[in-house]
N, C-alpha and C positions, 0 to 999 in steps of 0.2 A: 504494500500500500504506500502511496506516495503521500497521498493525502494533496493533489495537488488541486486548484483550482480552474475552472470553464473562466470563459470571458464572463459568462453572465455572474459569478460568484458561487455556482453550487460547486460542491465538490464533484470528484470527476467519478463517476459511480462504479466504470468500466473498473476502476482500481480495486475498488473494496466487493463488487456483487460477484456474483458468479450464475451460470447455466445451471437449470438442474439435471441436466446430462454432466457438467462436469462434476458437481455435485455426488451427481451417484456413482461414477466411477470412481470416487474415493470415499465413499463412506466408510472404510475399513483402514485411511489414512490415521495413524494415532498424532500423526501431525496436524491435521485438520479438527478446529471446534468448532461446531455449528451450538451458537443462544440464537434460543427463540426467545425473541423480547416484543411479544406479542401486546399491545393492549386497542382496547376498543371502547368505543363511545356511547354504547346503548345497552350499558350496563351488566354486559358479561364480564366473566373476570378472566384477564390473562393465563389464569397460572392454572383456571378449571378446565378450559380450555386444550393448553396444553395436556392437561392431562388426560384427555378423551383423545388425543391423538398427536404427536408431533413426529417429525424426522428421526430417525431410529440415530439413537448415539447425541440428542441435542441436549441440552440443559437448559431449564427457564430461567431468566434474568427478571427481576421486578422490575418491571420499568414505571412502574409506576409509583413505587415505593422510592426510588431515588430520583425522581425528576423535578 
């Protein structure tokens, strides 16, 4: 990750996202950490959520506890 900047000011996304084709060909990377840092505005909870389903091998972040 560069962390670099676009003209317009966002960050430059290409650096930090990724495919989920590339994704899934290293799910079994011990170098790769996938946080879901899931949250949502119509009153579900991130962390219920994750827990009915997320990316095999990810971890929940509270994001909403630290923001």
């Amino acid at each position: 990750m560069s962390g670099a900047s676009t003209d317009s000011g966002w960050a430059d996304r290409d650096s930090y996202l990724v495919s989920t084709e590339w994704l899934a060909d290293r799910l079994d990377d011990p170098k790769i950490r996938i946080v879901d840092c899931r949250t949502y505005f119509d009153g579900r909870k991130g962390h219920e959520e994750f827990a009915k389903g997320h990316i095999p091998g990810a971890i929940h972040f509270y994001y909403s506890e630290v923001a």
